[in-house]
Structure formats: structure tokens, C-alpha cells
C-alpha positions in Angstrom: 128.2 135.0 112.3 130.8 136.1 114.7 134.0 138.0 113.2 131.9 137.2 109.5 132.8 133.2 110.4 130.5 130.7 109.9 131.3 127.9 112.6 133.1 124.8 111.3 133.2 121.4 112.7 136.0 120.2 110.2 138.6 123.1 111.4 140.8 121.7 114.2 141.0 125.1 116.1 138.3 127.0 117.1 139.6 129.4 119.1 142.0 131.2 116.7 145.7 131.7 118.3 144.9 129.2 120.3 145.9 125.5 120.4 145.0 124.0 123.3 141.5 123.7 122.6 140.4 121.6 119.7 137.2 120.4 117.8 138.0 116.5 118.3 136.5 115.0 114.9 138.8 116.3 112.5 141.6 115.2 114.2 140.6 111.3 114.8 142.3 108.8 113.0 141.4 105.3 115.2 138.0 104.1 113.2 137.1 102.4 116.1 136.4 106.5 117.7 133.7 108.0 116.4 132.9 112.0 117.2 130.3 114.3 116.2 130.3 117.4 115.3 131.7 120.4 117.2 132.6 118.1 120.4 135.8 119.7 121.9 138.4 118.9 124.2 140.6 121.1 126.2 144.0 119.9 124.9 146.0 119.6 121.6 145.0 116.5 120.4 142.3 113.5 121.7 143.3 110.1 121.3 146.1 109.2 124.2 142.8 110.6 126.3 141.7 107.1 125.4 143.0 104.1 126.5 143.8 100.5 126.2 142.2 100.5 122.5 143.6 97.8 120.4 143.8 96.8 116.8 142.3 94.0 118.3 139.5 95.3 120.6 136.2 94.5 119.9 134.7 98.0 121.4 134.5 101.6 120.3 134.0 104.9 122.0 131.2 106.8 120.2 131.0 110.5 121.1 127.9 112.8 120.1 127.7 116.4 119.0 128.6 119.8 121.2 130.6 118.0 124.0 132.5 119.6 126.2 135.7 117.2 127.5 138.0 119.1 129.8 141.8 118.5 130.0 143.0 115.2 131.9 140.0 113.4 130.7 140.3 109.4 130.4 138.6 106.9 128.5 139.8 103.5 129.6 138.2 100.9 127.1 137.9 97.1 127.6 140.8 95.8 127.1 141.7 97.5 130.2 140.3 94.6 131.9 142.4 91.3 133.1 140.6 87.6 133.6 139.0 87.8 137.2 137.5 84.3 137.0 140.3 82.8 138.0 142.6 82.2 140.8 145.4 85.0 139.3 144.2 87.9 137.4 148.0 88.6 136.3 148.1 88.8 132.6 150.7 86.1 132.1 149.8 86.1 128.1 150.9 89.3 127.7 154.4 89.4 128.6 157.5 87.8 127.3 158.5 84.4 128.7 154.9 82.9 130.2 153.5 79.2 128.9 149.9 81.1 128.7 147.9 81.6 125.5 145.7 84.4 125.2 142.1 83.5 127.4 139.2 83.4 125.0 136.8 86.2 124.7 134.0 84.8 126.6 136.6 84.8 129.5 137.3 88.4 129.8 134.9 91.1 130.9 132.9 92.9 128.6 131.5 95.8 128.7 130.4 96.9 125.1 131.1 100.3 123.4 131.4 103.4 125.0 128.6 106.0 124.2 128.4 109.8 125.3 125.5 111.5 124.0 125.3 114.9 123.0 125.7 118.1 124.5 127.7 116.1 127.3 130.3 118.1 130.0 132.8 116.3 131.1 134.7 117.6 133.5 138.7 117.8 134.4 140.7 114.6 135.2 137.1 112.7 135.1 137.8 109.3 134.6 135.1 107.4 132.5 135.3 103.3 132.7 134.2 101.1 129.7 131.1 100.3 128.5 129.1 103.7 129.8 126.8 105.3 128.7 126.0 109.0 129.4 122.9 110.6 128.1 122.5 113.9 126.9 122.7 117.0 128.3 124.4 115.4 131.5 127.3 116.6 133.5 130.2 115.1 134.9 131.8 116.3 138.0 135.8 116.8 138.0 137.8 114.0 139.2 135.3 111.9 139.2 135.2 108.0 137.8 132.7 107.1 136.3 131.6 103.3 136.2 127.9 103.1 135.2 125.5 104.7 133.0 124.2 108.5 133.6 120.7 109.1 132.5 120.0 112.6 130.6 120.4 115.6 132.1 121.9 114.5 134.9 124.7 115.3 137.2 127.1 113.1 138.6 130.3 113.5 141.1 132.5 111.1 142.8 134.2 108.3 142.9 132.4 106.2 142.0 129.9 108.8 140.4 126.8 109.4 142.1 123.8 111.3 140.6 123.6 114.6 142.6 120.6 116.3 140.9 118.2 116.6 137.5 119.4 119.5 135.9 115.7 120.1 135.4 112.6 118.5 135.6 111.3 115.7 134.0 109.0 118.0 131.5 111.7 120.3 130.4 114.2 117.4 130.0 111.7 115.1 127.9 110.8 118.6 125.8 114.7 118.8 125.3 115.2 115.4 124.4 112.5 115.6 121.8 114.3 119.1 120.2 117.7 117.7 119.7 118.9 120.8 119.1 122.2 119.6 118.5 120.7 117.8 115.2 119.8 121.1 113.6 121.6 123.4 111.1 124.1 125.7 112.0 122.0 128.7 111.7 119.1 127.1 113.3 121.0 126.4 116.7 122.1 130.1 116.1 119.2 131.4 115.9 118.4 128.9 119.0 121.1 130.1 121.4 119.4 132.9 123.2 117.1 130.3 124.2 119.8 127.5 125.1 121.0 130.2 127.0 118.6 131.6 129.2 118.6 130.8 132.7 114.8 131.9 133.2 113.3 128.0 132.8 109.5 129.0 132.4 110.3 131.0 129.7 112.9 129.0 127.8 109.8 125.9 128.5 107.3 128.0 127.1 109.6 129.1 123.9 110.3 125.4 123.1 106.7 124.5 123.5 105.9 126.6 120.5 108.5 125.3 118.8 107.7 121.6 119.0 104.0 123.1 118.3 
């Protein structure tokens, strides 16, 4: 335990005299967002980060454990979207005035929740579309806009996002994905972090080997 502290998903700010870093969960309030534990984002608060979530809207973002969102990250949700079936995709229903009632559901696109996995960087001004889903352990380039799924631990840049590279290879990543380190107790991943943070890949491989026995 650092400084005698036992880390704390529920406390708002990790980083103490600091506010412009925050542990998202405890400060959501929309039920429709739903964050895990110790997922932070650097800002003071989350939810204008996401955007175009109604009341009304039929999808949810769903963010995993340990994230990493950097500042000027957007979520844009469904409802984002305007009716592109037709001849005009001006939202005419919307605004004061217009003999238009709302299009039905089945003619607007839809893309279904938004999931990010766990242990997921995200980096700044990245721009992620509704309906993704990002695996775990992948990273996000800045600026980039991401507007279809990322498989785990991968990393994608550009706009639109592109997958770059594996972080690793497809044994280590599968031996990862079977850990799921981010599901174990506080003092496990403890004990577990001069192993998460090794660079030397045959020996972190043959560590987690043992562990998974």
C-alpha cells in the first residue's frame, strides 16, 4: 500500500490535490452508463464526454474495469443518428414548427450499446461512434474516430481507425484474456503489477503460465 492507502474505486480522486483526474464510477448518475471499477478519465467529471443520450434512448455505454480515457474523449451514442432512408435526412420532428412526427424506431439506425472492455486506453480527443465494441487490453490512438469494433489487444489510429499492430502475439494475448487480471482482488493485482509491468515478454509469458497452472 502506497502512502499506507489501500486503493479505492468509490473515491472520486485518485491523485490527491488533484482534480482533473477522476475515477469515473462514483461520479455517474445516468443509469443508462455503466463503469467498472478504477476506470479513469483525465478531466473533472465524465458524462458531457458522452453524447446524444436521451431519457429516451434505447442504448447504453458500458465501460469495463482499469480504463484509461484521456481528456477530449467523445462518446457519441445513437441518437446521434438522423433517418438516411429517405430523400431528406433533416430532423424536421425535432424542431419547433414542422408537420412531422417522430420516425419509428425501425426507421432510424441502430447500432446497439456501446461496450469498452477492460484495461482499455483511450487516447486524447479520440472520438468513439455508437455501437462499438473495443476489446480488452486495446489501444486507441489520439484523435482518432472510431467506427467499428477493435479486437483485444489491439491498436488502432485514424480516422476512420485502422488496426496498426497486435500488441502481442496471439499466445500471450489469449493467456491474458484467460487471467483477467482486472477481475482479481486488490491485493492480488498488487501483488500482480511487477508482472503487468514488465516489458521482458518471455518472462512475463512464462510467469503467467505458472499462474494459470
Amino acid at each position: 500500500m502506497k502512502n499506507g492507502k489501500k486503493p479505492d474505486p468509490n473515491v472520486v480522486h485518485p491523485v490527491a490535490g488533484y482534480d482533473r483526474e477522476i475515477y469515473v464510477k462514483p461520479t455517474i448518475a445516468n443509469p443508462q452508463i455503466v463503469v467498472g471499477d478504477f476506470t479513469y478519465i483525465a478531466d473533472s467529471e465524465f458524462e458531457s464526454h458522452v453524447t446524444h443520450l436521451y431519457p429516451w434512448s434505447r442504448d447504453r455505454l458500458v465501460i469495463g474495469k482499469f480504463c484509461q480515457i484521456a481528456a477530449g474523449v467523445e462518446f457519441v451514442m445513437n441518437d446521434a443518428n438522423h433517418q438516411m432512408n429517405a430523400v431528406s435526412t433533416f430532423p424536421f420532428y425535432t424542431l419547433e414548427g414542422w408537420d412531422m412526427e417522430p420516425p419509428s424506431a425501425s426507421e432510424m439506425p441502430f447500432k446497439g450499446d456501446t461496450v469498452i472492455d477492460n484495461d482499455v486506453w483511450i487516447g486524447q480527443n479520440a472520438t468513439i461512434l455508437p455501437g462499438v465494441h473495443i476489446g480488452d487490453g486495446a489501444i486507441v490512438g489520439a484523435n482518432s474516430v472510431v467506427g467499428s469494433d477493435v479486437a483485444p489487444y489491439t491498436i488502432v489510429a485514424g480516422n476512420p481507425a485502422k488496426p496498426l499492430r497486435k500488441r502481442f502475439d496471439d499466445e500471450l494475448i489469449q493467456i491474458l484474456l484467460e487471467l483477467k487480471w482486472w477481475d482479481k482482488s486488490v491485493d492480488e493485482i498488487n501483488a500482480l503489477i511487477p508482472v503487468l509491468t514488465c516489458s521482458d515478454l518471455d518472462k512475463v509469458r512464462k510467469e503467467l503460465k505458472k499462474m494459470l497452472g
